[in-house]
BAVOVO-112476 format. One record per atom (N, C-alpha, C): residue in one letter; x, y, z; residue number from 1; atom name. Coordinates in nm, 3 decimals. Layout:
   code         x         y         z   pos   site
      A         X         Y         Z   NUM     CA
...
This chain:
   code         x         y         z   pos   site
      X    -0.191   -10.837     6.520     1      N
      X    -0.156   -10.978     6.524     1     CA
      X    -0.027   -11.001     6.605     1      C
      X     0.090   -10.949     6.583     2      N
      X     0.184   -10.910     6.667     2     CA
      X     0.163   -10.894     6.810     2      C
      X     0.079   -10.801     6.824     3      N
      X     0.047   -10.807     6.980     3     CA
      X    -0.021   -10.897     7.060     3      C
      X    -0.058   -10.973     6.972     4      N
      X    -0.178   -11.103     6.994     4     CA
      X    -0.019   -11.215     7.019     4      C
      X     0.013   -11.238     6.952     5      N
      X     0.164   -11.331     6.988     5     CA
      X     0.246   -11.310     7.103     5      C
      X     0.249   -11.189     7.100     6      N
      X     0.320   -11.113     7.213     6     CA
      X     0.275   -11.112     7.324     6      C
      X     0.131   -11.157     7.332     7      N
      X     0.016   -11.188     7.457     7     CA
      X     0.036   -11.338     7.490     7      C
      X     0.026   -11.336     7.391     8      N
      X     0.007   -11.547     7.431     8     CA
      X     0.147   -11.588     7.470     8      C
      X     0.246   -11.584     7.391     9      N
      X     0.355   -11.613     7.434     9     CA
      X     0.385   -11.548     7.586     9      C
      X     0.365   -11.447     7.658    10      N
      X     0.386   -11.401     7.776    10     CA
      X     0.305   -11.456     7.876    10      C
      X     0.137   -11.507     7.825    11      N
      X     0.070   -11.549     7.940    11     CA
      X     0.166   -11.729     7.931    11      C
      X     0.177   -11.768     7.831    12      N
      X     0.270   -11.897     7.819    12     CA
      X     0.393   -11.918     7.907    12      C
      X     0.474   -11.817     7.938    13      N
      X     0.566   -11.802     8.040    13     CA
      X     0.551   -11.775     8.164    13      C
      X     0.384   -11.680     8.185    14      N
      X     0.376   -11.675     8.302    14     CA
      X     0.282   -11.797     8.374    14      C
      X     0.237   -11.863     8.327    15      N
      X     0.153   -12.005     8.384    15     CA
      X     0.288   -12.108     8.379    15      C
      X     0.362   -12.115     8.243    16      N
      X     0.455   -12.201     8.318    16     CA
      X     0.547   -12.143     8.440    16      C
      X     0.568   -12.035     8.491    17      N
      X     0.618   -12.005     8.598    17     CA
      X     0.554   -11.999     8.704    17      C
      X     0.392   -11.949     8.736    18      N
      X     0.304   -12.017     8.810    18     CA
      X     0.299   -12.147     8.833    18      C
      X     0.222   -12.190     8.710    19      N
      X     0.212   -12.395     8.738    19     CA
      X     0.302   -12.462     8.769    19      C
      X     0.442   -12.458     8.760    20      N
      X     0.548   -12.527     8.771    20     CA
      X     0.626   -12.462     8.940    20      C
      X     0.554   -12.369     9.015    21      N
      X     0.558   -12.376     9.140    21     CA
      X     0.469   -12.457     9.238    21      C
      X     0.384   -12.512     9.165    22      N
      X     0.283   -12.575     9.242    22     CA
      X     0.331   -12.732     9.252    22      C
      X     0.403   -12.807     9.382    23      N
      X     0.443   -12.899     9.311    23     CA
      X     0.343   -13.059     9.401    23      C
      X     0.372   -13.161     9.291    24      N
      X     0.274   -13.305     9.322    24     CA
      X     0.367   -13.359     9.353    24      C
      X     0.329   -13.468     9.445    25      N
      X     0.398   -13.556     9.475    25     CA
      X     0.528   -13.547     9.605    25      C
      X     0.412   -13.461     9.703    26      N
      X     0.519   -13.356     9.799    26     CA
      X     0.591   -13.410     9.889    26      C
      X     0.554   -13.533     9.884    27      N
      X     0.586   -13.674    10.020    27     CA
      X     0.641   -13.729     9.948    27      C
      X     0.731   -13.727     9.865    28      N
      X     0.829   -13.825     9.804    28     CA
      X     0.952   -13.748     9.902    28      C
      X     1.014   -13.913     9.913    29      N
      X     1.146   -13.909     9.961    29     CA
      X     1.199   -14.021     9.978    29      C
      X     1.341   -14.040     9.983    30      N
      X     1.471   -14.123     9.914    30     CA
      X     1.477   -14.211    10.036    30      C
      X     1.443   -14.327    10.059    31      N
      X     1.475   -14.368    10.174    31     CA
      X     1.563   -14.524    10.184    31      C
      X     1.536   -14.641    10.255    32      N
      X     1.629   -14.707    10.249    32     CA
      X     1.595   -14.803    10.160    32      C
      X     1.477   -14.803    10.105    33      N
      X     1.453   -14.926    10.028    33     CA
      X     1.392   -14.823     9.889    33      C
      X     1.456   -14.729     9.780    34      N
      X     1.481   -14.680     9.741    34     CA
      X     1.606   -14.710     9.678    34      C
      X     1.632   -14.830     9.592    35      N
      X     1.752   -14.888     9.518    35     CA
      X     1.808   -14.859     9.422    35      C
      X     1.697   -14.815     9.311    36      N
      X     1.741   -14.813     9.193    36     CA
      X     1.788   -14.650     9.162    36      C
      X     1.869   -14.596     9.091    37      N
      X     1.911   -14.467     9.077    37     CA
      X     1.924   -14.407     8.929    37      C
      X     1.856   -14.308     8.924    38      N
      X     1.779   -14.215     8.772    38     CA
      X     1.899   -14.143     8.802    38      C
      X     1.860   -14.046     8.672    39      N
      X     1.898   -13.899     8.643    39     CA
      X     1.811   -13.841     8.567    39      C
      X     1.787   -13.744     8.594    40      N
      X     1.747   -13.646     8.504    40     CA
      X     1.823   -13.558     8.450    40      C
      X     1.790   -13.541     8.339    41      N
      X     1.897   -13.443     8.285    41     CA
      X     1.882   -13.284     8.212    41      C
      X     1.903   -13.189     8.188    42      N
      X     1.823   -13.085     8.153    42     CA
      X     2.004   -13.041     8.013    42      C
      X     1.929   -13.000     7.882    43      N
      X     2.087   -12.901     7.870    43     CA
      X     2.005   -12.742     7.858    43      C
      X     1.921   -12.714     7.964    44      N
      X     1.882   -12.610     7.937    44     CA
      X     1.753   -12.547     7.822    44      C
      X     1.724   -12.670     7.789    45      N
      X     1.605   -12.648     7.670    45     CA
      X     1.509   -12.768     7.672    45      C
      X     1.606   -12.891     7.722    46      N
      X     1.523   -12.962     7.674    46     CA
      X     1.592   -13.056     7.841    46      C
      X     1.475   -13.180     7.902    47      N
      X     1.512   -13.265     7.958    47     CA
      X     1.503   -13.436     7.943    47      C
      X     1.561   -13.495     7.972    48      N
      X     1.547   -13.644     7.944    48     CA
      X     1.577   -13.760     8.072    48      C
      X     1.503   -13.843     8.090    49      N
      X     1.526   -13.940     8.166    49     CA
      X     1.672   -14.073     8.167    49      C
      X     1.729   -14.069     8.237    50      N
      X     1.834   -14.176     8.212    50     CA
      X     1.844   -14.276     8.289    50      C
      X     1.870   -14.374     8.290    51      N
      X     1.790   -14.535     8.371    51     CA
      X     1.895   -14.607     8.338    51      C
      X     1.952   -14.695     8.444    52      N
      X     2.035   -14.799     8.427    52     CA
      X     2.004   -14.904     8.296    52      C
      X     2.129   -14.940     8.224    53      N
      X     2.072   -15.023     8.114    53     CA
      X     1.995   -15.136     8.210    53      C
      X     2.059   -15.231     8.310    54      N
      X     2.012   -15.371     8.342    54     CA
      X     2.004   -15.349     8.448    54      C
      X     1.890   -15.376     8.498    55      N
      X     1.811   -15.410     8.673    55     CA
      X     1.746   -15.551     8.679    55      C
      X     1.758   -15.549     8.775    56      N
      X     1.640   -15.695     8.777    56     CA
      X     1.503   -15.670     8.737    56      C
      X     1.450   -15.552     8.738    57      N
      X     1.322   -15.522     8.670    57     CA
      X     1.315   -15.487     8.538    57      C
      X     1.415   -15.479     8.483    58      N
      X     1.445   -15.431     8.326    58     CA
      X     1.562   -15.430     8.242    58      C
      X     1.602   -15.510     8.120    59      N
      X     1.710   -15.552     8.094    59     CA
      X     1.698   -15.434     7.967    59      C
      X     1.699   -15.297     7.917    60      N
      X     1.685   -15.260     7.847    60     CA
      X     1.713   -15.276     7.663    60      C
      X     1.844   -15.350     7.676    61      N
      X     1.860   -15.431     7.547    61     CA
      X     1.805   -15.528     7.489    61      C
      X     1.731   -15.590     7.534    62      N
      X     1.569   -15.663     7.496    62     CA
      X     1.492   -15.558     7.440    62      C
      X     1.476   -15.469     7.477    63      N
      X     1.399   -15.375     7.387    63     CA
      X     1.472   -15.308     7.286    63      C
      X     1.574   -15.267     7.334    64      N
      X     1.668   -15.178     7.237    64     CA
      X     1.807   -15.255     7.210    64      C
      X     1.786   -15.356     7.094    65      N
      X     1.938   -15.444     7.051    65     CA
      X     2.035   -15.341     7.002    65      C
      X     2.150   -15.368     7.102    66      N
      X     2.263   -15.300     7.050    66     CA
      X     2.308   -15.266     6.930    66      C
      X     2.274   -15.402     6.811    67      N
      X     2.252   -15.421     6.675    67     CA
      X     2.181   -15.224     6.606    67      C
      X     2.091   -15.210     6.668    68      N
      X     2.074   -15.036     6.605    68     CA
      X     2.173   -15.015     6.633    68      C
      X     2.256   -14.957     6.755    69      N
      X     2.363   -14.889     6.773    69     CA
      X     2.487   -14.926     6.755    69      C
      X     2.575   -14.847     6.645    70      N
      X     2.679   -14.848     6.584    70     CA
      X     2.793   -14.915     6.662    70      C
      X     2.823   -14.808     6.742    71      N
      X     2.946   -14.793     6.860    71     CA
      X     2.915   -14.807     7.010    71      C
      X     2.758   -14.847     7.024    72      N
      X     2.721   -14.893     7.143    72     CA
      X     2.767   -15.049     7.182    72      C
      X     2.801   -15.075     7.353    73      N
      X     2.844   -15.277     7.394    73     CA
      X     2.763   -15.283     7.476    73      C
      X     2.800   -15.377     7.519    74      N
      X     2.751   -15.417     7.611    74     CA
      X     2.793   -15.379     7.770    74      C
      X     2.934   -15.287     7.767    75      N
      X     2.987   -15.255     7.842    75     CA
      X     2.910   -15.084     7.897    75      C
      X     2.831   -15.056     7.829    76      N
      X     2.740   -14.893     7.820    76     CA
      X     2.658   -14.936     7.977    76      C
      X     2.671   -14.883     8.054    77      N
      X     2.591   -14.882     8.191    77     CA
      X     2.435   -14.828     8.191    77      C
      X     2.410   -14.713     8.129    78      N
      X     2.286   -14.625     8.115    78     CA
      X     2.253   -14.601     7.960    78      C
      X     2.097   -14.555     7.983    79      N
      X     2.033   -14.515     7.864    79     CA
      X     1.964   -14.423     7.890    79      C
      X     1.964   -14.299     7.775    80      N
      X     1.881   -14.216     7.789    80     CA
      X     1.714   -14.212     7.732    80      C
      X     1.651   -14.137     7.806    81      N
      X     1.515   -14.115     7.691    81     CA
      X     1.480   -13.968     7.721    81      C
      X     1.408   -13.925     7.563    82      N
      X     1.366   -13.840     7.560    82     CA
      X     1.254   -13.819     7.442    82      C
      X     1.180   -13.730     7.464    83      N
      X     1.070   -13.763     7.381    83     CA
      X     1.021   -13.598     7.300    83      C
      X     1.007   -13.606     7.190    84      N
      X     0.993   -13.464     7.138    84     CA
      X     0.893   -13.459     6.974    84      C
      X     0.903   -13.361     6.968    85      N
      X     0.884   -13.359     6.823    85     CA
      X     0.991   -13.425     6.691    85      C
      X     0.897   -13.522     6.623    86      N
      X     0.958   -13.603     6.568    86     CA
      X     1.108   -13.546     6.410    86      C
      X     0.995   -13.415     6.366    87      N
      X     1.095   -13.377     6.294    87     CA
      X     1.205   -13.302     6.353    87      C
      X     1.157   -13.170     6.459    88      N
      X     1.223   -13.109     6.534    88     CA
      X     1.418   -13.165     6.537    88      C
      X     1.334   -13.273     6.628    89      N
      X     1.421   -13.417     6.676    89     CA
      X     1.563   -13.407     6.576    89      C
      X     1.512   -13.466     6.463    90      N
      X     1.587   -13.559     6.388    90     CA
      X     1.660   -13.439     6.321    90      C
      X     1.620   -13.304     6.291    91      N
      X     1.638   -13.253     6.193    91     CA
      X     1.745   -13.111     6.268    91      C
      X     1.736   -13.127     6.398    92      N
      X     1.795   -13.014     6.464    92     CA
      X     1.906   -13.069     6.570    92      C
      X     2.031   -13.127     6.557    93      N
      X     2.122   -13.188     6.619    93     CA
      X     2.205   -13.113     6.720    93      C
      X     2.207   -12.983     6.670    94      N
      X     2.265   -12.884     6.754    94     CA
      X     2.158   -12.710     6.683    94      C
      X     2.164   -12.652     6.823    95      N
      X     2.105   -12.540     6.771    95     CA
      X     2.143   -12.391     6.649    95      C
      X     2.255   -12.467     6.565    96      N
      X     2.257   -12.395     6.469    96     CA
      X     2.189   -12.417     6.322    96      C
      X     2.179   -12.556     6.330    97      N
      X     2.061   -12.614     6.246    97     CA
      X     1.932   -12.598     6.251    97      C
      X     1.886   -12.532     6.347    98      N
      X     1.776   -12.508     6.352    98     CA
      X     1.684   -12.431     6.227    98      C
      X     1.579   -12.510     6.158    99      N
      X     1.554   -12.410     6.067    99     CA
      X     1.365   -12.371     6.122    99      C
      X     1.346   -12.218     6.051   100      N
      X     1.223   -12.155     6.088   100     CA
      X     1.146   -12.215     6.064   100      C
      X     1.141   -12.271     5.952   101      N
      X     0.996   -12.352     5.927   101     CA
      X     0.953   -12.508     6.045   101      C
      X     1.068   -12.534     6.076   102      N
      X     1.081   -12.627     6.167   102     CA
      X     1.016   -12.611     6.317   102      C
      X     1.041   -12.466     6.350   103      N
      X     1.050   -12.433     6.465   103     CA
      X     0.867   -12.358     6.467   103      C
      X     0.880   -12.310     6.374   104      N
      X     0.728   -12.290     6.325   104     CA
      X     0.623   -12.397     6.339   104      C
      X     0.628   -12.505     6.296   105      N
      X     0.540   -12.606     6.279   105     CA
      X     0.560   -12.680     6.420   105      C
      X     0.686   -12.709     6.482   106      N
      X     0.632   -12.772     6.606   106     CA
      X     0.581   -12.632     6.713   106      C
      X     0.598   -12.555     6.709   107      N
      X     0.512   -12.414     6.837   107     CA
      X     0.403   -12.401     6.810   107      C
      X     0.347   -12.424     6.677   108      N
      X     0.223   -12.350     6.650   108     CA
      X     0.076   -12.467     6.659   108      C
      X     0.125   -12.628     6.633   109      N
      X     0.016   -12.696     6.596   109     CA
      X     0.066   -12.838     6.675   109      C
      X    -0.009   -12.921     6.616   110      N
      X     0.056   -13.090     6.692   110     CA
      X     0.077   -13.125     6.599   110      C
      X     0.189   -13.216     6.614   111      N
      X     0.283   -13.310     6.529   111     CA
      X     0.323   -13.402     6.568   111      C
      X     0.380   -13.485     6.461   112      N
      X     0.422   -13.618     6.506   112     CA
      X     0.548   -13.623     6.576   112      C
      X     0.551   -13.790     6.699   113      N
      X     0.637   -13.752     6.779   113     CA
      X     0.738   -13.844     6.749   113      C
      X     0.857   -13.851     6.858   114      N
      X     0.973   -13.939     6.837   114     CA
      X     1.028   -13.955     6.938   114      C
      X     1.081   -14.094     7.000   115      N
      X     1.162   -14.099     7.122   115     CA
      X     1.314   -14.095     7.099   115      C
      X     1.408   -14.086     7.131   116      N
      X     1.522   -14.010     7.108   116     CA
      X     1.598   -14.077     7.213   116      C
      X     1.696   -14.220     7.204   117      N
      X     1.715   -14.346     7.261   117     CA
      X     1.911   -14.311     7.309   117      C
      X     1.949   -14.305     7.371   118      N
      X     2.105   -14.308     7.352   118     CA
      X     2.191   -14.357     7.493   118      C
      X     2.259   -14.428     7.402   119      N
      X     2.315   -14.561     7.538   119     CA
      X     2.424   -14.485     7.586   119      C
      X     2.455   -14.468     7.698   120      N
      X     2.547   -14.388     7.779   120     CA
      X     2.643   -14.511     7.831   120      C
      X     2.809   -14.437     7.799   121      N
      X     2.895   -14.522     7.879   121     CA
      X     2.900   -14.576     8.034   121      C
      X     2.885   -14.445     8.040   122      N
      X     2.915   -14.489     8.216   122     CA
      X     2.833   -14.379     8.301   122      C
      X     2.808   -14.410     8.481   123      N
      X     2.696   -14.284     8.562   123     CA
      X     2.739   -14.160     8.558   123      C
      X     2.657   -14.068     8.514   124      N
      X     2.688   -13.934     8.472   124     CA
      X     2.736   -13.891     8.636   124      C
      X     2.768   -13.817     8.572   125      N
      X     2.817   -13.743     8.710   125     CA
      X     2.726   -13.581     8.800   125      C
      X     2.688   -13.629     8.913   126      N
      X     2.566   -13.564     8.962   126     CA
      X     2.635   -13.402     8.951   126      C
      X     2.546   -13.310     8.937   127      N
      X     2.569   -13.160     8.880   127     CA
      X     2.429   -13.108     8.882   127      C
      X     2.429   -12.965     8.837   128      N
      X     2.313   -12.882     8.790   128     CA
      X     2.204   -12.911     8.722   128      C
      X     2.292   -12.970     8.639   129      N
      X     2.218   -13.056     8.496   129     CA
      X     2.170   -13.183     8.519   129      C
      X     2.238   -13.251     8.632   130      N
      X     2.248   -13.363     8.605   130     CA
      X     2.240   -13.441     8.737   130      C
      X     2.088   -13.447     8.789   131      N
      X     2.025   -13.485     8.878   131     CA
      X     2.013   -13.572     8.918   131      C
      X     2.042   -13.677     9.046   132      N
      X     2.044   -13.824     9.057   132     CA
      X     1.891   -13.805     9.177   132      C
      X     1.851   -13.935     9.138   133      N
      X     1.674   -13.985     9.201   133     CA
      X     1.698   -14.120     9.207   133      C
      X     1.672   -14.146     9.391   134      N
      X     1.623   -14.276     9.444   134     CA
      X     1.545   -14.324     9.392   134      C
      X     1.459   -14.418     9.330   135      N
      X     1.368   -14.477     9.331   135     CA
      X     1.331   -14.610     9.443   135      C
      X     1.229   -14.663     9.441   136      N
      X     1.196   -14.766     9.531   136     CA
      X     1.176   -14.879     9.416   136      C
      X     1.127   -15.003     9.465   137      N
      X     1.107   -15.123     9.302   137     CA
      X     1.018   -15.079     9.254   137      C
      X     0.866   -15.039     9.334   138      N
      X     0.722   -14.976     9.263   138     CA
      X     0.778   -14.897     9.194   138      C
      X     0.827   -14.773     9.289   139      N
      X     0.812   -14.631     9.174   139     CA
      X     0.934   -14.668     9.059   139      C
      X     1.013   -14.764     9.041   140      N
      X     1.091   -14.765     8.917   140     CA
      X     1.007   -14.860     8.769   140      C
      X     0.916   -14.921     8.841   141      N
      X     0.823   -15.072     8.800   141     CA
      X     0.736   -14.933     8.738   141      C
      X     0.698   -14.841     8.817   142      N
      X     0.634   -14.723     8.687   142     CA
      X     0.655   -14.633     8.599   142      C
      X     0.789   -14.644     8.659   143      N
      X     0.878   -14.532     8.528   143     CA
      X     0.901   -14.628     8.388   143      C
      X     0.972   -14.741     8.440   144      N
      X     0.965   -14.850     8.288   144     CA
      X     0.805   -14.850     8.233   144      C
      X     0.717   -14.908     8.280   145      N
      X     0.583   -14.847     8.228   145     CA
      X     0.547   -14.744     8.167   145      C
      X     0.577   -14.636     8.193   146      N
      X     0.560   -14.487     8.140   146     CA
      X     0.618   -14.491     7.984   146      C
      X     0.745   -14.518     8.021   147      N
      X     0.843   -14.520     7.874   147     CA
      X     0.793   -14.613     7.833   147      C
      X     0.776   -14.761     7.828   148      N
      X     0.770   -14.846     7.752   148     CA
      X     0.651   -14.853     7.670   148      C
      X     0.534   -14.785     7.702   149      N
      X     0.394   -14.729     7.683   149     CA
      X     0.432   -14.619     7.530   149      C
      X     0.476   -14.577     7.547   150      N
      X     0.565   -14.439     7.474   150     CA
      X     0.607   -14.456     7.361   150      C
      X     0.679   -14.569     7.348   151      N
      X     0.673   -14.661     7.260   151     CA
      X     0.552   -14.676     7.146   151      C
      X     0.547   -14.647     6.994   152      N
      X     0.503   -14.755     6.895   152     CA
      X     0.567   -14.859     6.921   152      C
      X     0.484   -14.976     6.888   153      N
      X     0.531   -15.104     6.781   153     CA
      X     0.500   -15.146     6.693   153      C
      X     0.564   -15.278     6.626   154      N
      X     0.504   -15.331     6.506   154     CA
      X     0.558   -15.461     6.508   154      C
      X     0.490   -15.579     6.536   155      N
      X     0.544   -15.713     6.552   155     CA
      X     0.589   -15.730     6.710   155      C
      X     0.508   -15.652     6.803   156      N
      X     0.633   -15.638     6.921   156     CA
      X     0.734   -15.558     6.940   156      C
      X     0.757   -15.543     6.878   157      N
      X     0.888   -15.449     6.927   157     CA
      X     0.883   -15.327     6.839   157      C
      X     0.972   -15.208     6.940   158      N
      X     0.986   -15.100     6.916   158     CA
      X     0.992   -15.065     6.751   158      C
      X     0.935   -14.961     6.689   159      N
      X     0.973   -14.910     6.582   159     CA
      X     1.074   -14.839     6.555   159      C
      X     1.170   -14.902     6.478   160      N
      X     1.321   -14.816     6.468   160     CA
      X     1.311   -14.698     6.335   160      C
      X     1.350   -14.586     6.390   161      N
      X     1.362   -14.488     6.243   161     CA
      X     1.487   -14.523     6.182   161      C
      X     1.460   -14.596     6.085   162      N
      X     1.574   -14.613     6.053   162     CA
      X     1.684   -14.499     5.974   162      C
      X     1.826   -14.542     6.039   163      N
      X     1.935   -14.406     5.999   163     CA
      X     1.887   -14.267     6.053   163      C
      X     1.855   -14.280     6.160   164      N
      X     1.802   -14.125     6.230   164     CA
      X     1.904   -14.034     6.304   164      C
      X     2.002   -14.141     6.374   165      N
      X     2.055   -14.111     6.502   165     CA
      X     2.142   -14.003     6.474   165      C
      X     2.228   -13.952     6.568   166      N
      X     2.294   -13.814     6.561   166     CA
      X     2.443   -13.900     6.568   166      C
      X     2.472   -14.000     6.623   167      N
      X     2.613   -14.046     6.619   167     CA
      X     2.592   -14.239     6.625   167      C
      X     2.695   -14.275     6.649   168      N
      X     2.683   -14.399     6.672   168     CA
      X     2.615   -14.483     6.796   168      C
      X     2.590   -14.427     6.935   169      N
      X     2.534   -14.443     7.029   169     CA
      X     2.377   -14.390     7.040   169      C
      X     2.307   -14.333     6.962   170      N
      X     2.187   -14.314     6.982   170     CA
      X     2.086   -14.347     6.862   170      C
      X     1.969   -14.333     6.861   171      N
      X     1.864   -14.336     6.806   171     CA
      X     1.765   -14.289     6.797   171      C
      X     1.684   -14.260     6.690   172      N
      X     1.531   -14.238     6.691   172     CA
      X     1.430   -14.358     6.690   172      C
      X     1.289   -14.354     6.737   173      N
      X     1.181   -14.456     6.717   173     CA
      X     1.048   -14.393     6.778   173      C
      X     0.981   -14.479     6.665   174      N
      X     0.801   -14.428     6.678   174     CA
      X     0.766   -14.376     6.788   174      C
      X     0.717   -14.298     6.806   175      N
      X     0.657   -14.254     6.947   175     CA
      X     0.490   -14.210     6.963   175      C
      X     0.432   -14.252     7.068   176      N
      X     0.278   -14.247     7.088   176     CA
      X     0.264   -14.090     7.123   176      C
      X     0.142   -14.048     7.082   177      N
      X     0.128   -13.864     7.120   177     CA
      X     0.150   -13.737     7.017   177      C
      X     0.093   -13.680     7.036   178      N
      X     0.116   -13.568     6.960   178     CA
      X     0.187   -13.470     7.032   178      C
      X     0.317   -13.416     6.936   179      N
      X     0.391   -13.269     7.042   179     CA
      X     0.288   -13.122     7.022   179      C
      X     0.294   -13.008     7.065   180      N
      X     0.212   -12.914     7.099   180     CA
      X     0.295   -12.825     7.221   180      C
      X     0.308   -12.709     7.198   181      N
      X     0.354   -12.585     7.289   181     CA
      X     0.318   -12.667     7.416   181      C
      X     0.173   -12.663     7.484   182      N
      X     0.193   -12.715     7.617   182     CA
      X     0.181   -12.845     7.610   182      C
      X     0.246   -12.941     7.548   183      N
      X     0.263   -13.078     7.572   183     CA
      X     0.407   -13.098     7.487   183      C
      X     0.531   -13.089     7.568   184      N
      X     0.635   -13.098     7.481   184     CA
      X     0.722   -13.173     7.541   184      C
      X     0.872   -13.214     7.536   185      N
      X     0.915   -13.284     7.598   185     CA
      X     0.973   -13.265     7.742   185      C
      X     0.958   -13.190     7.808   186      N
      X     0.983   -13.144     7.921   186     CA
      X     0.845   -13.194     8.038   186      C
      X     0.730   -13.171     7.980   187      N
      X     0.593   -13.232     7.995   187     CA
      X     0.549   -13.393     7.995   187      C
      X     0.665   -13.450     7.870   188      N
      X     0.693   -13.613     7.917   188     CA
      X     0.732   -13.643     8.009   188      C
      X     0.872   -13.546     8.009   189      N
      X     0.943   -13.591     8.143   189     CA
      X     0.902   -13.587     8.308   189      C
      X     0.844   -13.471     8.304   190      N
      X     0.744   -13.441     8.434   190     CA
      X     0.607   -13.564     8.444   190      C
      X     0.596   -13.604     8.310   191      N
      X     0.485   -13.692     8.354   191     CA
      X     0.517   -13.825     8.380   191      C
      X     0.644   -13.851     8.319   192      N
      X     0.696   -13.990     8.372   192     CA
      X     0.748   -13.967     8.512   192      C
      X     0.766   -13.872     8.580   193      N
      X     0.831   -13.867     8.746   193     CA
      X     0.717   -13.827     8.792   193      C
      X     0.573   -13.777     8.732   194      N
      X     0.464   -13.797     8.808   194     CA
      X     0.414   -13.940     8.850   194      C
      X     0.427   -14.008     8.739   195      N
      X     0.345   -14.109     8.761   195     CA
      X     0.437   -14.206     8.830   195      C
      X     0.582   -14.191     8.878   196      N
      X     0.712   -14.263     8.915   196     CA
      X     0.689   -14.224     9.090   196      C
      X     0.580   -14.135     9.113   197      N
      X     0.565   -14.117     9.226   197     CA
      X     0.689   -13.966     9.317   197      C
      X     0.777   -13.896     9.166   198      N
      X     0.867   -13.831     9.260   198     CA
      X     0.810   -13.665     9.251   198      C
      X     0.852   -13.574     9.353   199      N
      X     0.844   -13.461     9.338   199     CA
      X     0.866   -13.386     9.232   199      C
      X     0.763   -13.320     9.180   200      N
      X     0.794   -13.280     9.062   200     CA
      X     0.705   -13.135     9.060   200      C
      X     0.688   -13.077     8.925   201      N
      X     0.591   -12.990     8.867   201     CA
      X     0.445   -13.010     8.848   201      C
      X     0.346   -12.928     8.888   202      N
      X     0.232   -12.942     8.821   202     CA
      X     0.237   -12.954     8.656   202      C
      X     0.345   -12.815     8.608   203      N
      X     0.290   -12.837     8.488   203     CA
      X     0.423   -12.800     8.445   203      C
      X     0.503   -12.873     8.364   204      N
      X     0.660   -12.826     8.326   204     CA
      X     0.678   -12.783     8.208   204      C
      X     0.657   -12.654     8.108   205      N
      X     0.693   -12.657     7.984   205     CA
      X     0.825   -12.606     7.984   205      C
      X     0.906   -12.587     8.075   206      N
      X     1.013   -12.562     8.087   206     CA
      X     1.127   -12.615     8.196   206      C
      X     1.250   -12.659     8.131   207      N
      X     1.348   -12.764     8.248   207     CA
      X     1.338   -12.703     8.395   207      C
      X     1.346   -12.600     8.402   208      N
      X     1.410   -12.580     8.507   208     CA
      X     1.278   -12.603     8.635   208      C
      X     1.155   -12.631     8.530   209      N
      X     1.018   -12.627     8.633   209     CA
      X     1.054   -12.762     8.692   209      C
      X     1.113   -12.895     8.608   210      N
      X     1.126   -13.038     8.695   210     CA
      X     1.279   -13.020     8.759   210      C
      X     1.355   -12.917     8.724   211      N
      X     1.499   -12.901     8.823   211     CA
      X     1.514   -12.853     8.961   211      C
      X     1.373   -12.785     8.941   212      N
      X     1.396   -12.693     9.075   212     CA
      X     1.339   -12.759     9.193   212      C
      X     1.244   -12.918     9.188   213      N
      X     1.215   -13.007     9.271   213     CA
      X     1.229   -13.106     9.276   213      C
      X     1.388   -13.127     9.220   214      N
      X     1.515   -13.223     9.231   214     CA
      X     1.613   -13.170     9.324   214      C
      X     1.608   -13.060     9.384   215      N
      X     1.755   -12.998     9.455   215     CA
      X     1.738   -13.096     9.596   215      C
């Protein structure tokens, strides 16, 4: 049985290191009508999308009232998203909390998910980690789509977990999908910059597969 784990988990690393060389979307590029400006972000385990709070195509506090967030204004420029396993999420803030049974149940089966919301002061600053992307109005008109899709509701608007968040600037809420080894949050993220039209991964279960066609 051991060696049976020891199989799967290795062919698991080697397709995501295959698939995630194969990349879509090979004709993307940043050009002059290309306005709006992302980040992606990786801390090495996990990645997340970050989007200006207010564009003319999307005022994000209409969806997400500051009212959830504690110590969030109106003065916060960006927001993050990220999308994962729902207990994982909530229950693992930093990786010393991590507990086995936790880590057990989201690798092995599907579970329920959670989007993972947090209003950023000001534009991160471009780095390793921390990837800046042109968009055009279309390809940003599909990234809000992607996320906003992602989304439960109930009455309209987003489902708030309530008392989830890790500090005063972020949040948890309902999320559509089941998590699963090859569908995890790294796999959101690649699929929201698939469908956003940018260079990306065939298949990302790992950051560095959507980092390495951001350079």
């Amino acid at each position: 049985m051991a060696a049976g784990i020891l199989l799967l988990v290795g062919l698991f690393f080697l397709l995501g290191f295959l698939l995630s060389s194969i990349p879509v979307n090979s004709s993307f590029a940043q050009t002059s009508e290309s306005k709006v400006e992302i980040f992606v972000t990786s801390n090495g385990v996990h990645t997340d999308l970050v989007l200006p709070v207010a564009t003319p195509y999307m005022d994000w506090r209409q969806k997400l009232p500051l009212q959830h967030f504690a110590t969030a204004d109106s003065s916060f420029t960006h927001v993050g998203f990220g999308w994962g396993d729902r207990r994982f999420y909530m229950e693992t803030p930093e990786w010393s909390d991590l507990k086995l049974d936790v880590a057990l149940t989201s690798a092995l089966w599907p579970t329920r998910t959670a989007l993972h919301v947090e209003y950023i002061r000001s534009r991160l600053v471009p780095n390793q980690r921390q990837r800046p992307v042109l968009l055009t109005e279309t390809q940003y008109l599909r990234l809000i789509a992607f996320i906003d899709s992602s989304f439960q509701r109930e009455n309209g608007a987003y489902m708030l977990i309530e008392n989830s968040g890790y500090s005063g600037t972020d949040n948890f809420y309902e999320a559509h999908g089941k998590f699963y080894a090859t569908k995890n949050c790294n796999s959101w993220v690649n699929k929201g910059l698939k469908e956003a039209g940018v260079k990306t991964a065939w298949w990302a279960p790992f950051p560095y597969a959507i980092m390495r066609h951001l350079r």
